[in-house]
C-alpha positions in Angstrom: 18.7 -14.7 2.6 15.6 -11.8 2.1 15.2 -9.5 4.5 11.6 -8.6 4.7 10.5 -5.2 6.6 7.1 -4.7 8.1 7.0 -8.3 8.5 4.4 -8.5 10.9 2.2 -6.5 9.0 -1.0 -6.6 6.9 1.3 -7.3 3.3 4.1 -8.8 5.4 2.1 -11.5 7.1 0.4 -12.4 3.8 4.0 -12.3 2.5 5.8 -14.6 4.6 2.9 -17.2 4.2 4.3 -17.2 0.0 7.9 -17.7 1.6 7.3 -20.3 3.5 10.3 -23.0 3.2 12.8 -20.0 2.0 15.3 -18.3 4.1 14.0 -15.6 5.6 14.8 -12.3 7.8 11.6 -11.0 9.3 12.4 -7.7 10.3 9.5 -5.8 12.3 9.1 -3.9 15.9 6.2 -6.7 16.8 6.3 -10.5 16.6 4.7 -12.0 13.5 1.5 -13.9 14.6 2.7 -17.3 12.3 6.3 -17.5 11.8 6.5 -19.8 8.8 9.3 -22.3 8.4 13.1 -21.0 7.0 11.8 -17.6 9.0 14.2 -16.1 11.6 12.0 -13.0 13.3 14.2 -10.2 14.4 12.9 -7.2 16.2 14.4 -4.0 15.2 12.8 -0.6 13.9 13.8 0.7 10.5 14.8 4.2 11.9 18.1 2.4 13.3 20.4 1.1 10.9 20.6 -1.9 9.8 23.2 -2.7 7.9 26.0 -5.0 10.0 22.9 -7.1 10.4 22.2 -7.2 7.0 25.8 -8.6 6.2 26.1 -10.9 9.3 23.0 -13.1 8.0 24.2 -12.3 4.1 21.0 -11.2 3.1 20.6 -10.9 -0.9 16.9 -9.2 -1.5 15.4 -7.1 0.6 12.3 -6.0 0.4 11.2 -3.2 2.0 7.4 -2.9 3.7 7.6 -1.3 6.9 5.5 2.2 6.4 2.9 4.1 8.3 -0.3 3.3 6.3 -2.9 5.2 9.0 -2.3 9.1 8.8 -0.3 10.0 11.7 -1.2 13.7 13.1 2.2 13.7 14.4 3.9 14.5 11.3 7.4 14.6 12.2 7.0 10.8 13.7 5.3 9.8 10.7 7.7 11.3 8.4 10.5 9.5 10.4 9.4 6.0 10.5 8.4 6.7 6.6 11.2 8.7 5.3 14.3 7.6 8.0 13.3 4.0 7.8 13.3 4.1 3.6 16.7 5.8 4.0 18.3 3.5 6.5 17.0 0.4 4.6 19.0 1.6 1.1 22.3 2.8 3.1 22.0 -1.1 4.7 21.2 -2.3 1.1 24.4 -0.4 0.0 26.6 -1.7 3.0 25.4 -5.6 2.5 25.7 -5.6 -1.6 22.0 -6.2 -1.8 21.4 -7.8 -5.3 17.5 -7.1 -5.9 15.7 -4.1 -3.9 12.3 -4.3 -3.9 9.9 -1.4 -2.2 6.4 -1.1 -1.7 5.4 2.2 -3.1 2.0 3.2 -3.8 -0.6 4.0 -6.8 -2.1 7.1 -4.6 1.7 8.8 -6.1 0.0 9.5 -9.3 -2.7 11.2 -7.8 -6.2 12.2 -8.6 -6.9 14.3 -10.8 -9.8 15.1 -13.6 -7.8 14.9 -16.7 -6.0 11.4 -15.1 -6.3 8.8 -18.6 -8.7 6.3 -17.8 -5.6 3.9 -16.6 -2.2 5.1 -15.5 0.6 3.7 -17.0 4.1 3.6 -14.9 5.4 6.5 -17.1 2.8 9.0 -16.4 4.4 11.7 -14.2 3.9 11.5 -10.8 1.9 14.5 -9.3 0.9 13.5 -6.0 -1.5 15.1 -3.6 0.1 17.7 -1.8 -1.1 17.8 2.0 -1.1 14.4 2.1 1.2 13.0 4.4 1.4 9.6 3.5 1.1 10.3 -1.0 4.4 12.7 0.4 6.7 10.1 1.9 5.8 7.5 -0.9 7.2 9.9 -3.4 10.2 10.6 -1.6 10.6 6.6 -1.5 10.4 6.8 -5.2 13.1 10.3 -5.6 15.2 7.8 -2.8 14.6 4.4 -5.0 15.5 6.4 -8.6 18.5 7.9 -6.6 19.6 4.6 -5.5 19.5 3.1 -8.7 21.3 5.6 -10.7 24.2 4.8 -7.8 24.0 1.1 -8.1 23.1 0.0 -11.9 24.5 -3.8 -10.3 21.4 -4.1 -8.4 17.9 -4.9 -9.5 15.3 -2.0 -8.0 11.6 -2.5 -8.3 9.1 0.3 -7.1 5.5 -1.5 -6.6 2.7 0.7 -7.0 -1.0 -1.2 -5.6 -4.0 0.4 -5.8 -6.0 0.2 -2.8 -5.4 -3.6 -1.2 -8.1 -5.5 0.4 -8.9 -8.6 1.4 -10.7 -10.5 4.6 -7.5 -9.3 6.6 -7.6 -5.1 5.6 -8.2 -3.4 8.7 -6.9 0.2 8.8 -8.5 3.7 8.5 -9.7 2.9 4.5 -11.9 -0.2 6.0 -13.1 1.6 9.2 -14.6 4.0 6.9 -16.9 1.8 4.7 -17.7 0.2 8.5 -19.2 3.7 9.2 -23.2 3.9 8.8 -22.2 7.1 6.8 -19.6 7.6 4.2 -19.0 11.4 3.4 -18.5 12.4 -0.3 -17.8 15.2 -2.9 -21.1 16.0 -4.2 -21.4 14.7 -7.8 -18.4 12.7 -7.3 -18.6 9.3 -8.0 -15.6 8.0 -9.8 -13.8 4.0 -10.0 -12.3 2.6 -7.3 -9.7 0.2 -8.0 -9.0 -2.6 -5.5 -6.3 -4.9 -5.6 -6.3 -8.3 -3.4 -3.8 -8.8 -0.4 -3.3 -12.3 -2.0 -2.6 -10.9 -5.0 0.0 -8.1 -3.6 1.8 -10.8 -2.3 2.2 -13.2 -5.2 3.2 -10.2 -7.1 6.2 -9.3 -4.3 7.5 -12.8 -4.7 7.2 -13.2 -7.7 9.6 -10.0 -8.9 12.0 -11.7 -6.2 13.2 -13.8 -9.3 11.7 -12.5 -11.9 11.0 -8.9 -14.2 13.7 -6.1 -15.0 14.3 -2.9 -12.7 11.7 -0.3 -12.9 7.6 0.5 -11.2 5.1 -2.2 -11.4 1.5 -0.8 -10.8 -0.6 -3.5 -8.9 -4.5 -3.4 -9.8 -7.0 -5.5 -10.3 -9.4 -5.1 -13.4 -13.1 -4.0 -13.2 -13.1 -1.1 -11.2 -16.4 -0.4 -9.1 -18.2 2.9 -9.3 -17.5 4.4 -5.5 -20.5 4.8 -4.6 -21.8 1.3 -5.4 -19.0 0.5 -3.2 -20.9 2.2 -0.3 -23.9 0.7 -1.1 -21.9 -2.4 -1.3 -20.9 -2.1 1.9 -24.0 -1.4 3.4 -23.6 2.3 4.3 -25.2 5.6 3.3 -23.3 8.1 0.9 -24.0 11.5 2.3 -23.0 13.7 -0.5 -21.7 17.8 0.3 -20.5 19.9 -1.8 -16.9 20.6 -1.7 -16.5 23.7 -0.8 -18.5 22.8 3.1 -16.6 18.8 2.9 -13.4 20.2 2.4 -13.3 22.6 5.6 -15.3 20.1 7.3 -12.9 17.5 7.4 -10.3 19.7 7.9 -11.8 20.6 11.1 -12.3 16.7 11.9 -8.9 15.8 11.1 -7.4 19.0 13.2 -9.8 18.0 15.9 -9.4 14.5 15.9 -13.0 13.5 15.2 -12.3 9.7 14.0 -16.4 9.6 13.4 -16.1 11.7 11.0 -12.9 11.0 9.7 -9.3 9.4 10.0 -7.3 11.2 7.6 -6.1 14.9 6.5 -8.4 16.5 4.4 -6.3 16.0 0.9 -7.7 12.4 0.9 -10.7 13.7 -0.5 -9.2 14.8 -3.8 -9.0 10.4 -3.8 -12.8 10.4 -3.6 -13.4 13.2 -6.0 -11.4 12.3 -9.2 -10.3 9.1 -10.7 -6.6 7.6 -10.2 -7.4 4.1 -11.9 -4.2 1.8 -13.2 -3.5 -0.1 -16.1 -1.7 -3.1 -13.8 -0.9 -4.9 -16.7 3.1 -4.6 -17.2 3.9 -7.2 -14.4 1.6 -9.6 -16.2 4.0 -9.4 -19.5 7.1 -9.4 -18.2 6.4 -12.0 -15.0 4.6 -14.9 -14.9 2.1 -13.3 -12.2 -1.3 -13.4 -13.1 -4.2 -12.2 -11.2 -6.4 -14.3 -9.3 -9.0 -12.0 -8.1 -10.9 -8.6 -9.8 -11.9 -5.9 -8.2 -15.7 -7.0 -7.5 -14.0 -10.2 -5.9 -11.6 -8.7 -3.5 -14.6 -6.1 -2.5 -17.0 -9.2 -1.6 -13.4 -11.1 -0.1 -13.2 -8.2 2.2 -16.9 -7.5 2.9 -17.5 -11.6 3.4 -15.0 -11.8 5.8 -16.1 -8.1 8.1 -19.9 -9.9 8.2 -18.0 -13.1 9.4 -16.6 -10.9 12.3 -19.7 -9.1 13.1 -21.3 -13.2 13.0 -23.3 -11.5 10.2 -23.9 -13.0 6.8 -24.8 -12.2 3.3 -23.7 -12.0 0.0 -21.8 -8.8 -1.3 -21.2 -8.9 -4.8 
């Protein structure tokens, strides 16, 4: 049995679509739209344990997606569902003799910074972005992931690490901003942005179900875009300020709770600023996952399906 958290959400819907046929646990607060066959849907929230339920249906893998991927101004709720849920989902792990542990981290843990190589490898050290809610809790996933690993060498414990995902079904903060007319940026900033595609993110998941040793896999795609021809891209206008009037200005926003301006603390800028590319190559050697889209094709995947939405049209590459 593999117990899937966040199962009704944006990677866990894609995921269960690759499961289809396997024994299941879909483990989410809201009803998956599509419940694929072998699926049992159970609601429950990750900040309640879990773990009698975990060895009533003998569940064996567990992977672990349930995390609050829009900026919460609420901090302490947002650290709760992030942190509390990662922490009950191990102890359960623990409890049921979970034999593979998989967790979605994310590449955002490295952080952006000017002298990042041009493509992180999973041993570069992980700096972060302090301020940054969301970069915060996914390195205390990691400290928890490392810690549970050390306590349970038996068990096979896989960090994933994706750049930014896309795809015709992203909708969260990152694609209502590229949906704005204007897209506010660091002045002279213009590094890569790295996508990698929702279809992609999920092969990778089930693929390390069976396959690959223990350790970080860093998800993303090749062919980075230039970020502003990812605005142009999108059909918005780059309005470029310097960083010393962007950064107090989205504080403000953010403090405010201007979403037209902006849907995210300040530190997200840093992101925008300097480059945090990855070298996703080390799942490709040691699995037999292979990529099926870059990251020009996920952008037009993504911008293809928005114009279908808006009964627009166009090509986006």
């Amino acid at each position: 049995m593999i117990a899937v958290t966040g199962a009704s959400g944006y990677i866990g819907s894609r995921l269960l679509e690759r499961l289809a046929g396997a024994a299941v646990l879909a483990l989410d607060i809201r009803s998956p739209r599509h419940l694929p066959e072998g699926a049992e849907f159970v609601r429950h929230d990750v900040r309640q344990p879990m773990g009698a339920l975990f060895r009533a249906r003998g569940v064996k893998a567990v992977i672990h997606l349930a995390f609050a991927v829009d900026p919460m101004r609420d901090r302490r709720a947002e650290r709760a569902l992030n942190v509390l849920g990662t922490t009950n989902v191990l102890a359960a792990c623990a409890e049921a003799r979970v034999e593979t542990v998989i967790l979605l981290s994310s590449a955002t843990v490295y952080g952006a910074y000017p002298d990042n190589p041009p493509a992180l490898t999973e041993d570069a050290p992980l700096r972060g972005c302090p301020g940054f809610g969301y970069v915060e809790d996914k390195l205390e996933l990691e400290r928890m992931a490392a810690r549970y690993a050390r306590e349970h060498p038996e068990a096979r414990v896989i960090l994933v690490r994706p750049v930014v995902v896309a795809g015709p079904h992203m909708r969260n903060y990152l694609s209502r901003a590229l949906e704005k007319p204007f897209v506010f940026l660091p002045w002279g900033a213009n590094p890569p942005l790295q996508l990698v595609h929702e279809q992609d993110v999920a092969q990778a998941l089930a693929t390390l179900l069976h396959e690959g040793p223990s350790g970080p896999y860093n998800l993303g795609a090749p062919n980075p875009i230039p970020f502003q021809e990812v605005v142009r891209r999108a059909r918005a206008r780059a309005v470029a300020l310097p960083w010393v009037l962007l950064y107090p200005l989205a504080a403000v926003a953010w403090r405010m709770g201007w979403r037209a301006v902006t849907e995210a603390p300040p530190a997200l800028l840093h992101y925008l600023r300097w480059p945090w590319v990855v070298d996703g190559s080390r799942i490709t050697r040691l699995t037999s996952f292979a990529y099926q889209f870059d990251t020009p094709a996920t952008l037009a995947d993504y911008l293809e399906a928005r114009a279908g939405r808006a009964g627009g049209g166009g090509t986006y590459r």
